[in-house]
Structures are given as C-alpha cells and as structure tokens.
Biopython code that builds the backbone (N, CA, C, O; Angstrom):
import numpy as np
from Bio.PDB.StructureBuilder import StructureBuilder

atoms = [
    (1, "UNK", "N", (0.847, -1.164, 0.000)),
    (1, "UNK", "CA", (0.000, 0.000, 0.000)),
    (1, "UNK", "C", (0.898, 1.234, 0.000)),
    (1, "UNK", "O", (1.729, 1.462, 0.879)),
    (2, "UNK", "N", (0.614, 2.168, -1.275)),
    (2, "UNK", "CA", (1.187, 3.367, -0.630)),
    (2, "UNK", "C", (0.383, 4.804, 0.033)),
    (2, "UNK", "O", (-0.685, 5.409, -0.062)),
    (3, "UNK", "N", (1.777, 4.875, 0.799)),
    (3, "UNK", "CA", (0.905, 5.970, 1.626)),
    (3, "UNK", "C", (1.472, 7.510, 0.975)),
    (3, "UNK", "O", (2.503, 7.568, 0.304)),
    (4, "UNK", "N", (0.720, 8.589, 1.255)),
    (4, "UNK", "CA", (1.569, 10.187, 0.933)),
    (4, "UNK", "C", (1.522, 10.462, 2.218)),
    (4, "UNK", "O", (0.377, 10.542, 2.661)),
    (5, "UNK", "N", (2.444, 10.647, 3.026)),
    (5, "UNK", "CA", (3.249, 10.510, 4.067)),
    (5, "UNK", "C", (3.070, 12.781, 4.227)),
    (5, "UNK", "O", (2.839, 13.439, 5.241)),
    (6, "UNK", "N", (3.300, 13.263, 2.813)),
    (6, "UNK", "CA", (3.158, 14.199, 3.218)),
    (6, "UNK", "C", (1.485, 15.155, 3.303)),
    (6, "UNK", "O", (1.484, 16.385, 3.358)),
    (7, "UNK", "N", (0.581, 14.581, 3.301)),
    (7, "UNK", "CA", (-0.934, 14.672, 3.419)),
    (7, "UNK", "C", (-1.137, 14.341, 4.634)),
    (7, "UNK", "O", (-1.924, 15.069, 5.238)),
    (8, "UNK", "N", (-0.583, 13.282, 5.331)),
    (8, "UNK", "CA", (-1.375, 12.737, 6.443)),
    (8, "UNK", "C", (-0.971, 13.561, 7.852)),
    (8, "UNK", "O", (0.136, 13.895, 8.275)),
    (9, "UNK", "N", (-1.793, 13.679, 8.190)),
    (9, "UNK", "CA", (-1.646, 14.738, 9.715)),
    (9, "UNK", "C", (-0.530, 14.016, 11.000)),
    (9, "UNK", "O", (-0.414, 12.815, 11.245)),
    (10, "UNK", "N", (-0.068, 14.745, 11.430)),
    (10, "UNK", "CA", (1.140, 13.966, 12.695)),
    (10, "UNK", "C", (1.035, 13.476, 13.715)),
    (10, "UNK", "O", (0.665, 14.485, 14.316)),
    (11, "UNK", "N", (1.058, 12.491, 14.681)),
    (11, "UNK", "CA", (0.865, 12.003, 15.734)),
    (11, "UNK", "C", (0.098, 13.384, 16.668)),
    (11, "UNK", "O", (-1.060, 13.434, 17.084)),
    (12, "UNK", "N", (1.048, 14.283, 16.786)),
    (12, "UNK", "CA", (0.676, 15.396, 17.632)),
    (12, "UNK", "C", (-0.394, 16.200, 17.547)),
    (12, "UNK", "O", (-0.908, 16.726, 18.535)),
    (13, "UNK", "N", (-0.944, 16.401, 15.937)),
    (13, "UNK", "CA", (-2.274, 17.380, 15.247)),
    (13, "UNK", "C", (-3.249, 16.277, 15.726)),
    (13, "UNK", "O", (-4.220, 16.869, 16.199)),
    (14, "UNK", "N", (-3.439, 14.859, 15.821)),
    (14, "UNK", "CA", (-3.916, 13.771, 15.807)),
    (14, "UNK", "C", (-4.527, 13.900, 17.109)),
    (14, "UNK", "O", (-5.739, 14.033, 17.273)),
    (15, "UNK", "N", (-3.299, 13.840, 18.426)),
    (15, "UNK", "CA", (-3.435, 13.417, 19.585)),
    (15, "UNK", "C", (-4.336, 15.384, 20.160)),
    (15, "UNK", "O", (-5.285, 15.683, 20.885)),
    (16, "UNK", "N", (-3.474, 16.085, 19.436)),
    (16, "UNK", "CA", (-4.705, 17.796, 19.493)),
    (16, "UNK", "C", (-5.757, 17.948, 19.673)),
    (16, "UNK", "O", (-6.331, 18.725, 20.435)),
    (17, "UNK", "N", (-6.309, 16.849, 18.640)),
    (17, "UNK", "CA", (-7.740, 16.816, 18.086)),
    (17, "UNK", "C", (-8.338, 15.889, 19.088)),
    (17, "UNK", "O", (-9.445, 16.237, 19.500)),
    (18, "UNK", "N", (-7.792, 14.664, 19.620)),
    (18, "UNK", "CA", (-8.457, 14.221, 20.334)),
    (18, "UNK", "C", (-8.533, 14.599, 21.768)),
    (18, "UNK", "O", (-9.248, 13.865, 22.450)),
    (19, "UNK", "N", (-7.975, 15.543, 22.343)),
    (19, "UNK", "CA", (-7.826, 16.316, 23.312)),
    (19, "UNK", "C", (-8.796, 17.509, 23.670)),
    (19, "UNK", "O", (-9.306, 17.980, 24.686)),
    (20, "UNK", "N", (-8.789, 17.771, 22.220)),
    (20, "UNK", "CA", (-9.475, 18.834, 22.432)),
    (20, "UNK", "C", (-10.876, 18.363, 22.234)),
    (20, "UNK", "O", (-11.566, 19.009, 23.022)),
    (21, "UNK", "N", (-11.740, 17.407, 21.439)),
    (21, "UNK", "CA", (-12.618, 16.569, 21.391)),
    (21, "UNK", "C", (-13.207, 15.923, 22.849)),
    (21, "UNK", "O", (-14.349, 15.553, 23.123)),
    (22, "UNK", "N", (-11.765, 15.937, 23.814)),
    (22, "UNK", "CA", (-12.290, 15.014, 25.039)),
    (22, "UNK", "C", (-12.420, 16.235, 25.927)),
    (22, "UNK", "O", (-13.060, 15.808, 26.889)),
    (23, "UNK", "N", (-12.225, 17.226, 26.090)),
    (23, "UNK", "CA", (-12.444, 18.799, 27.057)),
    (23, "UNK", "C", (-13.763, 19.116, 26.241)),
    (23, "UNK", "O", (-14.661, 19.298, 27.064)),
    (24, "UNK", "N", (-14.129, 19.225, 25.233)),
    (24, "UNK", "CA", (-15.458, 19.433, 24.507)),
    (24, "UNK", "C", (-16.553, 18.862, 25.471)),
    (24, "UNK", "O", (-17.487, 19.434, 26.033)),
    (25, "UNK", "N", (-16.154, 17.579, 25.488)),
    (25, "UNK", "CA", (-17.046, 16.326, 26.089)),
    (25, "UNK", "C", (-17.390, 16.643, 27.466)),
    (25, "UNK", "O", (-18.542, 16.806, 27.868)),
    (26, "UNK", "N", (-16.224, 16.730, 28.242)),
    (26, "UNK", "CA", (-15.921, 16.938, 29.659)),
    (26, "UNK", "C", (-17.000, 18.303, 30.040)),
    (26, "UNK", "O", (-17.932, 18.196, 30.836)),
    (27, "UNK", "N", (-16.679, 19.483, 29.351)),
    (27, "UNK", "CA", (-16.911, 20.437, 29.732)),
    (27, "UNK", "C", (-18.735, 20.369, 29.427)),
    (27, "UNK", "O", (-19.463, 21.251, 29.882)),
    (28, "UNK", "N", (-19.077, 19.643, 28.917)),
    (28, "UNK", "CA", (-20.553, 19.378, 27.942)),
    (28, "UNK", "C", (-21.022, 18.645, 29.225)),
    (28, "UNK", "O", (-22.092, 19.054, 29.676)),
    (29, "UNK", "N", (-20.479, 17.745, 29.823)),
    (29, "UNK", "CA", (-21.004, 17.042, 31.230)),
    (29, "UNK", "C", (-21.220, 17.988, 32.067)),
    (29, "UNK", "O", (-22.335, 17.766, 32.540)),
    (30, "UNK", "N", (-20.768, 18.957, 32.538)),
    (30, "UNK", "CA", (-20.956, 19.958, 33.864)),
    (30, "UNK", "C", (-22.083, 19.815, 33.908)),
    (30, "UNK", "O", (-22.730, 19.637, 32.876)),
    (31, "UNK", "N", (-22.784, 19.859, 35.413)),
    (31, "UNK", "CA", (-23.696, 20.464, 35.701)),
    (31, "UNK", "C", (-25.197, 19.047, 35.832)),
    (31, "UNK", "O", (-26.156, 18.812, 36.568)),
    (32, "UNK", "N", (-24.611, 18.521, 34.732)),
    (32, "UNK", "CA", (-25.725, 16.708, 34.499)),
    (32, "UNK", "C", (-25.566, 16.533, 35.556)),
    (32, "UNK", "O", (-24.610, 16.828, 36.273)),
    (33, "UNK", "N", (-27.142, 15.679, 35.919)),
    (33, "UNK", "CA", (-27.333, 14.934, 37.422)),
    (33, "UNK", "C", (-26.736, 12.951, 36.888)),
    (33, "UNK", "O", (-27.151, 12.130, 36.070)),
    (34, "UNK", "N", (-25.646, 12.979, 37.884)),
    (34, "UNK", "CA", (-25.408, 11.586, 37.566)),
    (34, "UNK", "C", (-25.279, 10.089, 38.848)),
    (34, "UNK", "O", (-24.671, 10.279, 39.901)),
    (35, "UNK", "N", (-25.880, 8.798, 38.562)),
    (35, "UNK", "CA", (-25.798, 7.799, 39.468)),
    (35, "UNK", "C", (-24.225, 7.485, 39.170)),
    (35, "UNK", "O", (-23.628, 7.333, 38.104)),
    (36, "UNK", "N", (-23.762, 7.444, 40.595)),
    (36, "UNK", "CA", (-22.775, 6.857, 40.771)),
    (36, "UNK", "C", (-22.628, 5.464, 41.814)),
    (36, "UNK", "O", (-23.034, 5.408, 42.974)),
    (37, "UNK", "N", (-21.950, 4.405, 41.068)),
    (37, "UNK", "CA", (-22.099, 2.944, 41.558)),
    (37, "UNK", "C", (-20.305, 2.864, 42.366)),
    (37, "UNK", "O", (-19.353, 3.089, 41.618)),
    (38, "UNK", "N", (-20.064, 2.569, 43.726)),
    (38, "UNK", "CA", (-19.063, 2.675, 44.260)),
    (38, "UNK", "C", (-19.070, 1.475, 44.715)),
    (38, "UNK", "O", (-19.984, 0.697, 44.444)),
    (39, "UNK", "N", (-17.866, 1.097, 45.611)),
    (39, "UNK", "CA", (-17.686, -0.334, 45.994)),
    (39, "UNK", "C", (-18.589, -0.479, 46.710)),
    (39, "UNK", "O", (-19.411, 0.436, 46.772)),
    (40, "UNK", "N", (-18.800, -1.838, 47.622)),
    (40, "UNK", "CA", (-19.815, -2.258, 48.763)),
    (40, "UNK", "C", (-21.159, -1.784, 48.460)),
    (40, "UNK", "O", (-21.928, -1.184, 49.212)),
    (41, "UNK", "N", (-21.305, -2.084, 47.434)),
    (41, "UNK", "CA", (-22.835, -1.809, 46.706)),
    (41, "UNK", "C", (-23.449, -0.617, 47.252)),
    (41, "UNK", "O", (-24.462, -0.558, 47.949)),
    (42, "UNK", "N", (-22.769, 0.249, 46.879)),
    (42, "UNK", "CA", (-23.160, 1.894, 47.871)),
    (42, "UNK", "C", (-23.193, 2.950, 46.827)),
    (42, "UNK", "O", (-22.227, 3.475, 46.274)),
    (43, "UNK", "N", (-24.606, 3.204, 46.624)),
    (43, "UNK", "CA", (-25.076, 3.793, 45.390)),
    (43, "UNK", "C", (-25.627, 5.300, 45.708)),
    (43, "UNK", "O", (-26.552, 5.546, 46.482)),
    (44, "UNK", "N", (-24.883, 6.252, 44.967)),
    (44, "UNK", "CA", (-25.336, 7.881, 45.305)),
    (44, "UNK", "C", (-25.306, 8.465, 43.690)),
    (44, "UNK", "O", (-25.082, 8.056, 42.550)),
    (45, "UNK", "N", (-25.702, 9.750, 44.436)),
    (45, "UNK", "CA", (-26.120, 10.421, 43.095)),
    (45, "UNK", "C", (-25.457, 12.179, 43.441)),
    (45, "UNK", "O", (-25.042, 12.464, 44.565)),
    (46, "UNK", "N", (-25.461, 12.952, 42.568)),
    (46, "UNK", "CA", (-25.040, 14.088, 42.368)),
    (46, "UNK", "C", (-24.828, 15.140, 41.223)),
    (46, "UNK", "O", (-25.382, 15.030, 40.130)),
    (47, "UNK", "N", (-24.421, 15.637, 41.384)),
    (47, "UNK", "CA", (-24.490, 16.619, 39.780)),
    (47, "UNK", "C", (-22.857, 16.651, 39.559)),
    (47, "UNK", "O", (-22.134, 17.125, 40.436)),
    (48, "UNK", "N", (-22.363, 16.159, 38.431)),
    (48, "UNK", "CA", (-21.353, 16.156, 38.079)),
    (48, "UNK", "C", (-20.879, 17.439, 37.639)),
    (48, "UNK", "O", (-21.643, 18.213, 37.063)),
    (49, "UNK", "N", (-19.575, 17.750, 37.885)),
    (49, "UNK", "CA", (-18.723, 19.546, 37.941)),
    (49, "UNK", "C", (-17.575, 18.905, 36.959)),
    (49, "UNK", "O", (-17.579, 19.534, 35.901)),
    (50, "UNK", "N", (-16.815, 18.094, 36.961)),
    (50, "UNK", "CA", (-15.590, 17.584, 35.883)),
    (50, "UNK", "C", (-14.813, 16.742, 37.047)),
    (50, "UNK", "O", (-15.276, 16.197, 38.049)),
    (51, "UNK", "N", (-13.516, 16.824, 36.582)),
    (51, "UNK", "CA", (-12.633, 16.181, 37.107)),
    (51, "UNK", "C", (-11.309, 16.652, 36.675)),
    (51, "UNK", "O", (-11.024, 17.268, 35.648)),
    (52, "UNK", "N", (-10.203, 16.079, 38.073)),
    (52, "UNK", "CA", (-8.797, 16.375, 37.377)),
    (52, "UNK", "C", (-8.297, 16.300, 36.048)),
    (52, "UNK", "O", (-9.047, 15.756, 35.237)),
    (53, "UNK", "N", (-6.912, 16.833, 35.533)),
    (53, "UNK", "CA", (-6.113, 16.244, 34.643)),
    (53, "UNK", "C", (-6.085, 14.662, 34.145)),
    (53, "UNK", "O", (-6.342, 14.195, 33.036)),
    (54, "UNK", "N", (-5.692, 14.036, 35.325)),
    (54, "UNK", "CA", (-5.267, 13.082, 35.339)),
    (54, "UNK", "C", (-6.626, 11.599, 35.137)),
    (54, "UNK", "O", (-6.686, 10.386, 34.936)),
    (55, "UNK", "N", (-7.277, 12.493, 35.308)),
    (55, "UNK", "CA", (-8.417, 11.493, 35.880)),
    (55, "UNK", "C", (-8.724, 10.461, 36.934)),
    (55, "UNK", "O", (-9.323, 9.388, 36.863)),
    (56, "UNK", "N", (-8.042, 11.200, 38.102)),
    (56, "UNK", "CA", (-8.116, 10.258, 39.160)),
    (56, "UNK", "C", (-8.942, 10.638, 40.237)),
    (56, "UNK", "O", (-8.844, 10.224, 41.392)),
    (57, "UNK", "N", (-9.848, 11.535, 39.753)),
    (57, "UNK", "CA", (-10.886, 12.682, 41.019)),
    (57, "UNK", "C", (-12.001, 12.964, 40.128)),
    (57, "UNK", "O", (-11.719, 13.681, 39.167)),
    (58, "UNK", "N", (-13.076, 12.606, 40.217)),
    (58, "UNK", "CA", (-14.355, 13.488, 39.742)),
    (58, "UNK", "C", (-14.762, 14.608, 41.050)),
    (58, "UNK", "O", (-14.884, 14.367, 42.250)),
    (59, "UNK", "N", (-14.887, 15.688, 40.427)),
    (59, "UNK", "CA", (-15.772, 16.773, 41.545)),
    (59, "UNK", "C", (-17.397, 16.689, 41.166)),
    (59, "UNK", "O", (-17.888, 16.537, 40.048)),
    (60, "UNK", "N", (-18.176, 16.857, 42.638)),
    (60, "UNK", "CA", (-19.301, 16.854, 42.277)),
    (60, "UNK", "C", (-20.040, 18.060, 42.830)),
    (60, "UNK", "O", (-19.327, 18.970, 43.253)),
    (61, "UNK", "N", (-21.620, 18.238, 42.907)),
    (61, "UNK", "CA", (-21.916, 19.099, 43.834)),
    (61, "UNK", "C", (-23.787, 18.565, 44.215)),
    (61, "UNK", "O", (-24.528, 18.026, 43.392)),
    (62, "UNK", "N", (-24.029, 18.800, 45.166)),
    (62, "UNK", "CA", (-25.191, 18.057, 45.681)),
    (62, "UNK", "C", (-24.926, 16.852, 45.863)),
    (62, "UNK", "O", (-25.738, 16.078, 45.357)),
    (63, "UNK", "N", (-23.950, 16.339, 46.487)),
    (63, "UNK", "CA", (-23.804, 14.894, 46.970)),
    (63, "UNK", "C", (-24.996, 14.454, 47.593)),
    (63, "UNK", "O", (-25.372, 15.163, 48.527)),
    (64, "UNK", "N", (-26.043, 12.957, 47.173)),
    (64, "UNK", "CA", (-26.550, 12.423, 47.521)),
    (64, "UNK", "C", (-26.114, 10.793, 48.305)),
    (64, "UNK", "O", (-26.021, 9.923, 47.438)),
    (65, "UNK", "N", (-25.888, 10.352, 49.507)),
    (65, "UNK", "CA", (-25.524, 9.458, 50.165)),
    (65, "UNK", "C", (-26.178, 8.785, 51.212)),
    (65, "UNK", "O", (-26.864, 9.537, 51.905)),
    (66, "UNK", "N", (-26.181, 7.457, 51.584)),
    (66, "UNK", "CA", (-26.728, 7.099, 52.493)),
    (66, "UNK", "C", (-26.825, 7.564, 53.806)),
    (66, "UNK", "O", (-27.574, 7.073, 54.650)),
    (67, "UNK", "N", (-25.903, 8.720, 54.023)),
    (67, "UNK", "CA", (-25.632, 8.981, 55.240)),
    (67, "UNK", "C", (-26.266, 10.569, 55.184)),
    (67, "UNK", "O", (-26.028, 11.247, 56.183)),
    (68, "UNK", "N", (-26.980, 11.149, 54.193)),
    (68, "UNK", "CA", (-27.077, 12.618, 54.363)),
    (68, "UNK", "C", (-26.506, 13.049, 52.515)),
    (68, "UNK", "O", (-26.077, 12.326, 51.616)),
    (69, "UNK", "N", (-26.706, 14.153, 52.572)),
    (69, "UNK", "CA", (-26.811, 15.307, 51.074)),
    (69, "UNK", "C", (-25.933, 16.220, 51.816)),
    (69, "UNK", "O", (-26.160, 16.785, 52.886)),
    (70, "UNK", "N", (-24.653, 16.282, 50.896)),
    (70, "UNK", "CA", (-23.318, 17.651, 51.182)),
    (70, "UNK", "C", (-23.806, 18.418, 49.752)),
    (70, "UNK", "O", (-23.691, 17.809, 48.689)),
    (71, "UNK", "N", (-24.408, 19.916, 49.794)),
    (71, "UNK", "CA", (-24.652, 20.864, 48.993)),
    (71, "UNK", "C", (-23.186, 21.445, 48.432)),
    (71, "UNK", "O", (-22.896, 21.504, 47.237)),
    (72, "UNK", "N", (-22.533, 21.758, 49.264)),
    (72, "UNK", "CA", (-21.609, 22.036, 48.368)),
    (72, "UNK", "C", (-20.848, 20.736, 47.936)),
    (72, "UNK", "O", (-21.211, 19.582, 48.161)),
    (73, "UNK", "N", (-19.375, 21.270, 47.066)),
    (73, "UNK", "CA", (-18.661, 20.565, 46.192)),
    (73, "UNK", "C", (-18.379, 19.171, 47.098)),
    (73, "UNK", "O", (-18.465, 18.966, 48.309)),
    (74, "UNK", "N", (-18.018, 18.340, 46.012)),
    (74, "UNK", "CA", (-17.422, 16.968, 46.578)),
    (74, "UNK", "C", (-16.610, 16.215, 45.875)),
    (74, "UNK", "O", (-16.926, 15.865, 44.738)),
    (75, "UNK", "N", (-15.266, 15.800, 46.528)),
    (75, "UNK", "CA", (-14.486, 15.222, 45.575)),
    (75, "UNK", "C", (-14.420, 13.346, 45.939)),
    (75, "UNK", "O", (-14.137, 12.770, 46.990)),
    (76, "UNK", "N", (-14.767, 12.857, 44.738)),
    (76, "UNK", "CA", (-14.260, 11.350, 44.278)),
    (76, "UNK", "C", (-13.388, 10.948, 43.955)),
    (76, "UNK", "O", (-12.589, 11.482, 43.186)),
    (77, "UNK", "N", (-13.281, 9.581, 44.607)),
    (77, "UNK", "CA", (-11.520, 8.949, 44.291)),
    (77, "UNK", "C", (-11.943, 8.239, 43.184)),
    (77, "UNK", "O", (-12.951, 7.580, 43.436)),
    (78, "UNK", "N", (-11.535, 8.131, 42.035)),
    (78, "UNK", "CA", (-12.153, 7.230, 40.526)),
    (78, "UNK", "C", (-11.370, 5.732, 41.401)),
    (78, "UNK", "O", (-11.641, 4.817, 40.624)),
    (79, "UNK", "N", (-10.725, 5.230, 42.365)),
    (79, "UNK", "CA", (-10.495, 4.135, 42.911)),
    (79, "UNK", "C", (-11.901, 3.719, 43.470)),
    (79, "UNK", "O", (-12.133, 2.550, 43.781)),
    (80, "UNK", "N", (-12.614, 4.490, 43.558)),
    (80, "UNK", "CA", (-13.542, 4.092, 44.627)),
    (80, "UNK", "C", (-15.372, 3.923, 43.762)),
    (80, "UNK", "O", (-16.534, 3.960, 44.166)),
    (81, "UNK", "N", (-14.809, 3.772, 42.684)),
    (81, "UNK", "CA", (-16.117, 4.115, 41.838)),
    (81, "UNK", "C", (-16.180, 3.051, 40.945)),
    (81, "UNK", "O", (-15.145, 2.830, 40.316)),
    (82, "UNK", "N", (-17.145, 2.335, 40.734)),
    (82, "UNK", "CA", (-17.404, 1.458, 40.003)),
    (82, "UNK", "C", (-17.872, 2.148, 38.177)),
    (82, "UNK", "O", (-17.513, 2.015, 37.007)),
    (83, "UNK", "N", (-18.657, 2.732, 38.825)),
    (83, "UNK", "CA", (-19.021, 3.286, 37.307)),
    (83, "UNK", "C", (-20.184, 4.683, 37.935)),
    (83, "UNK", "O", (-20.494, 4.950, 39.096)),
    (84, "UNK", "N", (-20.594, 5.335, 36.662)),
    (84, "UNK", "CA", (-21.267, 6.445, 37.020)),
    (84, "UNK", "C", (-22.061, 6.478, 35.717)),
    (84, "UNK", "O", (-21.478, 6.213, 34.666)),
    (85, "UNK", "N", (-23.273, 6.769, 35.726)),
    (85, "UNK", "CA", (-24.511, 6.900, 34.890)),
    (85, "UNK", "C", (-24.465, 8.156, 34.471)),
    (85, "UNK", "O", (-24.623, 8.848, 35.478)),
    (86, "UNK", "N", (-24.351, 8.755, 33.645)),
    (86, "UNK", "CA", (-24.647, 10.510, 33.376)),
    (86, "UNK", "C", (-25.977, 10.617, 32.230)),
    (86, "UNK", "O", (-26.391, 11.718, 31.866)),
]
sb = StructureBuilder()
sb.init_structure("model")
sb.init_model(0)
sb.init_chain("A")
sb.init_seg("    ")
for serial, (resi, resn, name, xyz) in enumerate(atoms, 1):
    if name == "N":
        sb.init_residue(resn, " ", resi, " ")
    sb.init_atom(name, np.array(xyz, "f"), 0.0, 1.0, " ", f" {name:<3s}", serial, name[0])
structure = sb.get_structure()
C-alpha cells in the first residue's frame, strides 16, 4: 500500500484533536445529574462539575448518600467508583 506521508496529519495534530474533542465532552457534562455505583454496593447520586487532569478525582456538587446530602462541592476517588450513569 502506498501511503503520501506528506498529506497525512502527525501524531501530535492527531493526539490535538483528540484532546481537544475530550475537554469538549468533559466540559458538555458539567452540571448533568449523575448515578454513581461505588464499591460495597453503595449507590449515590449528584451533579457532576468535571474532574482532574489526570483522571483520578471526579468533583461533584449536591452529593446524595446514604448517610445525608453535602450541597456544596465533593471530591471522588475514581479508585472508589465502580461506574457512574450521566
């Protein structure tokens, strides 16, 4: 197969686009009310705000929990989360 090597876009314009595609996304979530499924079958809910860089923290706000509702912000360990519904 040949390729034109000088047409095709670079690892970096590539990895740009999908970066900037995934902050699109991210930033498009704010504010959604979402179920979140955590270990020990311990199921809450809240309004999703984003998350770190790294992706190792979701922030929320209106934490819903078995133990009581925190109105302001709240931060998640993504260790501690099974999955989340948005």
């Amino acid at each position: 197969m040949d390729v034109d090597r000088t047409s095709s876009r670079s690892d970096e314009e590539i990895a740009a686009e999908m970066r900037e595609k995934f902050l699109k996304t991210m930033s498009s979530l704010s504010g959604q009310p979402c179920t979140i499924n955590m270990f020990e079958r311990t199921v809450v809910t809240a309004e999703f705000q984003g998350t770190n860089s790294d992706l190792t923290e979701f922030y929320v706000r209106n934490l819903k929990t078995p133990i009581g509702t925190f109105h302001e912000h709240a931060l998640l360990r993504v260790d501690d989360i099974v999955d989340i519904e948005i």
